[in-house]
C-alpha positions in Angstrom: -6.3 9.0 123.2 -3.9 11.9 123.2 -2.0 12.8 119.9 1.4 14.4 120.9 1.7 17.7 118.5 4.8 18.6 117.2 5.8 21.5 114.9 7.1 20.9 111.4 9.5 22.5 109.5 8.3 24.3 106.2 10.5 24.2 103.1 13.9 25.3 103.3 16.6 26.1 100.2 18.5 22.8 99.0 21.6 23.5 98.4 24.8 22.6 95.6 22.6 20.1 94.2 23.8 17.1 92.9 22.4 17.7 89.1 25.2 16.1 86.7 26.7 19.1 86.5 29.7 21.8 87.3 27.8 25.0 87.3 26.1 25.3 91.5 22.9 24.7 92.2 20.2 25.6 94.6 16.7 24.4 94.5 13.5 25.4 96.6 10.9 23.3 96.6 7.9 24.5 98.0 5.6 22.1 100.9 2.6 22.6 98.9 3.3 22.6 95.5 1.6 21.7 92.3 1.0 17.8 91.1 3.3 19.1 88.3 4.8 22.8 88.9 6.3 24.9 86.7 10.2 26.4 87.6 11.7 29.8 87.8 15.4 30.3 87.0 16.1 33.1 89.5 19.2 34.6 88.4 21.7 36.4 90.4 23.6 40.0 89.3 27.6 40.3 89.0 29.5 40.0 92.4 26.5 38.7 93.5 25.8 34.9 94.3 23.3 32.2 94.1 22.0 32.9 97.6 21.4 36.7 96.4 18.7 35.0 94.1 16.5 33.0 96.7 14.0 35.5 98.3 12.8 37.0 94.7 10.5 34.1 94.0 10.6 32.2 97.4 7.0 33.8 98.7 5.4 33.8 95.5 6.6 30.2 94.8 5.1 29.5 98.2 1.9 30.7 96.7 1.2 29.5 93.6 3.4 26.1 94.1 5.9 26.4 91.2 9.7 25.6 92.0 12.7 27.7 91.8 16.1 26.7 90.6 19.1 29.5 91.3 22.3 28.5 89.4 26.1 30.0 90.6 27.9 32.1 88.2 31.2 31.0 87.1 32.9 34.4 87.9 32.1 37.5 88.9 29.2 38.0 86.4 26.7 35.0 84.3 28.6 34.4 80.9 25.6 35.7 78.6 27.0 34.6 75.4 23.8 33.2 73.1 25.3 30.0 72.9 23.9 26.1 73.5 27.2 26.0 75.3 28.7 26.2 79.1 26.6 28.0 81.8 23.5 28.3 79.6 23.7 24.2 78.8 24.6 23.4 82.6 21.2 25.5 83.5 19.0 23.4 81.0 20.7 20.4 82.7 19.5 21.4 86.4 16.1 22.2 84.6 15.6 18.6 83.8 17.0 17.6 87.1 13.8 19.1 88.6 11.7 17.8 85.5 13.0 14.1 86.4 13.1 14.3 89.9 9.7 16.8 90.8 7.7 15.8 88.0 7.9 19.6 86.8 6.2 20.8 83.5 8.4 21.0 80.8 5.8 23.4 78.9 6.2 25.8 81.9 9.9 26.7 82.1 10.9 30.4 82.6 14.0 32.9 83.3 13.9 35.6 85.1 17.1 38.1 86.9 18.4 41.3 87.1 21.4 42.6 86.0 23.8 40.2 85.0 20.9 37.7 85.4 18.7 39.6 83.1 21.4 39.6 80.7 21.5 35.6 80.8 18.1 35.7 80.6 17.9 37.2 77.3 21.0 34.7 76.3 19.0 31.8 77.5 15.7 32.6 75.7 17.7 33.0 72.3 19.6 29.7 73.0 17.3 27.3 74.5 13.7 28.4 73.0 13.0 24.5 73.2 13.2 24.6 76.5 12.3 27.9 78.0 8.6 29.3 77.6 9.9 32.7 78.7 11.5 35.3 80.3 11.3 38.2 82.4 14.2 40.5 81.7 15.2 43.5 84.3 17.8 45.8 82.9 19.9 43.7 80.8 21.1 43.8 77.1 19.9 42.3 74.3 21.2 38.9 73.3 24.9 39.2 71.4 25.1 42.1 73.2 27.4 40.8 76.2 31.2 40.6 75.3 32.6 39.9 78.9 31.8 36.0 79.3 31.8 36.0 83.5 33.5 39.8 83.5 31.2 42.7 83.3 31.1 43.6 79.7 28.9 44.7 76.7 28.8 46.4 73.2 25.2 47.4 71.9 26.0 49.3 68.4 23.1 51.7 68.1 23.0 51.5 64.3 22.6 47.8 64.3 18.7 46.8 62.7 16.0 45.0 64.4 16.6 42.3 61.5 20.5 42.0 62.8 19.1 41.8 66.3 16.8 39.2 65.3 19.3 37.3 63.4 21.4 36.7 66.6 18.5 35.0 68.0 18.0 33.1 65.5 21.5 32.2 64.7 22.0 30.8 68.2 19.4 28.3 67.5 19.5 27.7 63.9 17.5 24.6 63.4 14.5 25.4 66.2 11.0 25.7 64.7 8.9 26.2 67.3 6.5 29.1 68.7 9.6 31.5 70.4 9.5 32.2 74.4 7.1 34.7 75.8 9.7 38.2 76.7 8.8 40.8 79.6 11.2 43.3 79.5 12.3 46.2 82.3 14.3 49.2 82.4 14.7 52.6 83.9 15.6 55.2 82.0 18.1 56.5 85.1 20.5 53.5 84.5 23.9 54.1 84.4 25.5 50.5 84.2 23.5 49.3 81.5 22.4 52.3 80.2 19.1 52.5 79.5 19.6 53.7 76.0 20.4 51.9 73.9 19.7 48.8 75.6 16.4 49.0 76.1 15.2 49.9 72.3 17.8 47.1 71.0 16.2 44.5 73.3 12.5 45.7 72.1 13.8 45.6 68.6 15.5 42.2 68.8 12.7 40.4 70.5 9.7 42.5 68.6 11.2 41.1 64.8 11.9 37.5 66.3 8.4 37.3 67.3 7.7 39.0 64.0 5.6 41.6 65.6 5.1 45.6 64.9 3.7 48.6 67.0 0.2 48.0 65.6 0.2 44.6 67.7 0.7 46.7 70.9 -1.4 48.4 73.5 0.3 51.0 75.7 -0.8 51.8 79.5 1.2 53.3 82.4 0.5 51.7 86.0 2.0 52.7 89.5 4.5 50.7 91.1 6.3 50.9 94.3 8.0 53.9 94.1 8.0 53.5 90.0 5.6 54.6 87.2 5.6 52.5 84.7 5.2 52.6 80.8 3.8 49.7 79.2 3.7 48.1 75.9 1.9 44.8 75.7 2.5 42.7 72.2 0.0 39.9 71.0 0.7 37.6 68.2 -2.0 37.0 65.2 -3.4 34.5 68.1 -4.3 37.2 70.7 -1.3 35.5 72.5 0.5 38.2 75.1 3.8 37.3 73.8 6.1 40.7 74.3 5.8 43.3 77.1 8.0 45.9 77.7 8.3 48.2 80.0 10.2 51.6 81.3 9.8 53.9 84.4 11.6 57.5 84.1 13.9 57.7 86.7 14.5 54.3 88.0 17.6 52.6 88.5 19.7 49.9 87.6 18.9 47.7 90.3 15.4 46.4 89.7 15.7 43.8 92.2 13.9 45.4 95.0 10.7 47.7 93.3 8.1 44.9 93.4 8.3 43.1 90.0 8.7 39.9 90.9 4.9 39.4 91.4 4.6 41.1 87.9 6.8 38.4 86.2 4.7 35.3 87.8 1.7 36.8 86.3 3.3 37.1 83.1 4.6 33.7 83.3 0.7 32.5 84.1 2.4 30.6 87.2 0.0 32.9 89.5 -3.2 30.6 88.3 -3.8 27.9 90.8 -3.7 24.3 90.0 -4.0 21.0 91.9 -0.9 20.6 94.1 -0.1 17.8 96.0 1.6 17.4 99.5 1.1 19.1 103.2 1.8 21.3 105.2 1.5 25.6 105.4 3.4 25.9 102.2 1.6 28.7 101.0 2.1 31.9 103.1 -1.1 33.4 104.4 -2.1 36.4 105.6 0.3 36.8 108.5 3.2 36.6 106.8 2.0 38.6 103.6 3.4 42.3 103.2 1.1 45.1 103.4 -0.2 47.1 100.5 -0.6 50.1 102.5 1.8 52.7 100.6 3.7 50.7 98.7 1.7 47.8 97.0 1.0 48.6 93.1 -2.4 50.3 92.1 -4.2 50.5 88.5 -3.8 54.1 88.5 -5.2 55.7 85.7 -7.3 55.0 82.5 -6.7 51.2 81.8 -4.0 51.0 84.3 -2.7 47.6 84.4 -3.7 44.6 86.6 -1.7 42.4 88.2 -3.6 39.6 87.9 -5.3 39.6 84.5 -3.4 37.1 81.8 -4.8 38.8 78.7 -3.1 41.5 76.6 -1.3 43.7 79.1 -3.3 42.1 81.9 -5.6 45.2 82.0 -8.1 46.3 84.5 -7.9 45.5 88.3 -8.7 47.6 91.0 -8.0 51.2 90.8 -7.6 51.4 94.8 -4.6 48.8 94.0 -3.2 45.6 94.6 -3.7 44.0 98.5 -2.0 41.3 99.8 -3.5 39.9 102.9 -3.3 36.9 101.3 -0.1 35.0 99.9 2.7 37.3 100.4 6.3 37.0 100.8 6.9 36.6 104.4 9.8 39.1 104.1 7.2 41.9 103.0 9.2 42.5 99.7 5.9 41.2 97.8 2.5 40.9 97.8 0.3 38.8 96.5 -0.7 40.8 93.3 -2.2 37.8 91.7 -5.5 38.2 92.5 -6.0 42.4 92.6 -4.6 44.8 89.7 -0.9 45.6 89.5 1.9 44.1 91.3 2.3 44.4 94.7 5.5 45.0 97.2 5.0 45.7 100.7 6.1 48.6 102.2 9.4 46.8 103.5 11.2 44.7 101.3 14.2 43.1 102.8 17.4 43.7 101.0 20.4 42.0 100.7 24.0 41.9 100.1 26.6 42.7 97.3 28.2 45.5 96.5 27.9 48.3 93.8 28.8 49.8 90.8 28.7 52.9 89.4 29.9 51.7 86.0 28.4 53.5 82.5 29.2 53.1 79.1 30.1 49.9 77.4 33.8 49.4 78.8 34.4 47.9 82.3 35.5 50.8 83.7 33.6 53.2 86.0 34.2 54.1 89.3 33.1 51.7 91.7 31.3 52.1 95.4 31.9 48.7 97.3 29.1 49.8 99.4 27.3 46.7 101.0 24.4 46.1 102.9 24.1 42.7 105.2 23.4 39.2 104.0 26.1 38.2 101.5 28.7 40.4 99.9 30.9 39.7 97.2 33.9 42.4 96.1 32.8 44.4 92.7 34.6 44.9 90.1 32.6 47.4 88.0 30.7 45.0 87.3 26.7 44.5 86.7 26.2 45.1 89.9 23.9 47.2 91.3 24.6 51.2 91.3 23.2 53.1 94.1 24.6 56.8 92.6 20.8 57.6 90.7 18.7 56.3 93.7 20.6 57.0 96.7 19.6 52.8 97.7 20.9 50.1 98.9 20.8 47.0 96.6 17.6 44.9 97.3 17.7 41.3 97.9 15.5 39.5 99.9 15.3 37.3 103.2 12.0 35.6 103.6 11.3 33.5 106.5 10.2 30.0 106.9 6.5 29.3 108.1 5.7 26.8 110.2 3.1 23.6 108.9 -0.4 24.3 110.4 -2.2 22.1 112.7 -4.3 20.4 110.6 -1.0 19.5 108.5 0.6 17.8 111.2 -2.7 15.9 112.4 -3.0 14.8 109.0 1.0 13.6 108.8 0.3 11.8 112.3 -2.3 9.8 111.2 -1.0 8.4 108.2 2.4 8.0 109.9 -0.2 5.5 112.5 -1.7 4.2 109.8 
């Protein structure tokens, strides 16, 4: 008897999801993905839009079978206001969308954007610690710090204490009890739209005294990104619990979106280690449609560099000849898979997308601005915390990743239980 093969499509972006709320929604759920996944909130940067968000995760959720949600800002920019109000409420509403509807773990719940997103980010942890388990933060402010609801704008005093940072935190969630979400946080010190200093030190300082931790709970190591080196500083609680990392690269810019972190988050979030997932079909993207390390994936450069893979304190260790990804990559080459080798890796591509750019600095909205766009979307900037290209001479990175195709075996499979 013949069987009559036809192709299947793989997973594709559903989007303005019908959640119960006003704020848009997009949600990607993966073909193969765990029996109960964890989600990514990818979020965008100002002028940018929910689309710009997609292809961070996309491969990596492809991977390890986790789902992403990407809400729509309101205006130009995310209103990052530490409050258990407006955007940050309608987010926690399209997370228990995918909890209801997907049978996603509450317990594995995390944030993660750049920019304007990075600034929600931080907003989001400090407001809904009872329902985020943590956060990966790439050149934002610290919470409190944003003044501009969805305008670009932000005040960091630099004589404010790490006790007055903390109490923001706390304030915005005055009756939670609970262990506090997990932080990663990124920035390069060549930012000129939210300025390295004194951003970066406020955020460390906020999040270090909420999770009551000093410098004698951290390890320092450097690794080697794509093109960045980076400074680390992993935190573990009185448990041994990696529960702070922060990290800085001399010279990088603002936008963060495109330098291969996104693999670095997911093994910071734990969502790189496999579990049972259900469903068929080529979900997971295989070696064809991985990126190449070759010149561009992350090593473990030198002593203790740090792994991509590893879950411990700073993930250290991993291979010093770095981080391959034959396996698992994004099938737009902007990642690799990382999970398994040390550091995080990007292939030597990485697509970019859309928006325009700023060349805002200081703490005001004004700055002069460079509409400069590259395909996919673009929105019109405002000065806003969008991406600047004057320290790095780049493009703003986004990402396009393309749909696989199911495998044969897949479709067999789907063909004989369709017969049966």
């Amino acid at each position: 008897m013949l069987l009559t093969i036809s192709p299947s499509l793989a997973a594709s972006w559903q989007t303005r999801v019908n959640y119960g709320g006003n704020t848009p929604m997009d949600l990607y759920v993966p073909d193969k993905v765990d029996a109960s996944p964890g989600v990514v909130v990818s979020l965008h940067y100002c002028s940018g839009n929910a689309g710009n968000a997609h292809g961070w995760f996309q491969g990596l959720a492809d991977q390890h079978g986790f789902l992403i949600i990407t809400p729509q800002a309101g205006g130009n920019c995310f209103d990052a206001t530490p409050a258990r109000s407006g955007e940050r409420e309608a987010i926690t509403k399209m997370v228990q969308y995918a909890i209801t509807q997907h049978h996603a773990d509450p317990t594995r719940v995390f944030a993660a954007g750049a920019s304007s997103g990075a600034c929600m980010t931080n907003a989001l942890l400090a407001a809904y610690p009872d329902v985020f388990a943590g956060g990966s933060v790439l050149a934002g402010v610290p919470a409190g710090a944003w003044t501009g609801g969805n305008a670009y704008g932000w005040t960091t005093p630099a004589n404010r204490t790490a006790a007055q940072w903390g109490d923001i935190v706390r304030k915005a969630s005055p009756n939670f009890t609970g262990a506090r979400p997990r932080v990663q946080l990124w920035h390069g010190t060549a930012d000129t739209t939210l300025n390295y200093e004194p951003n970066f030190a406020a955020e460390v300082s906020q999040w270090s005294d909420v999770l009551g931790l000093s410098h004698s709970d951290s390890k320092t190591s450097t690794f080697k990104g794509s093109p960045d080196t980076w400074n680390r500083a992993s935190f573990t609680n009185a448990a041994g619990t990696l529960v702070l990392e922060s990290n800085y690269a001399q010279g990088a810019p603002h936008d963060l979106s495109g330098r291969g972190l996104w693999a670095d988050a997911v093994r910071f979030f734990g969502l790189d280690m496999d579990a049972p997932s259900t469903g068929e079909g080529a979900g997971g993207a295989d070696g064809t449609g991985g990126s190449d390390a070759s010149g561009g994936g992350s090593s473990a450069s030198g002593a203790g560099g740090q792994g991509g893979s590893a879950s411990g304190a700073g993930g250290q260790g991993g291979s010093a000849n770095g981080a391959t990804s034959g396996t698992g990559g994004d099938a737009s080459g902007s990642t690799g898979s990382g999970a398994t080798t040390g550091g995080a890796a990007q292939g030597t591509g990485g697509a970019t997308t859309g928006g325009s750019t700023s060349n805002a600095s200081g703490s005001t909205a004004s700055g002069d601005s460079d509409p400069t766009t590259t395909g996919g979307d673009s929105a019109s900037d405002d000065g806003g915390c969008s991406f600047s290209v004057a320290s790095s001479g780049q493009l703003p990175g986004g990402a396009l990743v393309g749909l696989l195709v199911a495998g044969l075996g897949a479709v067999v499979r789907r063909r004989r239980q369709s017969a049966a």
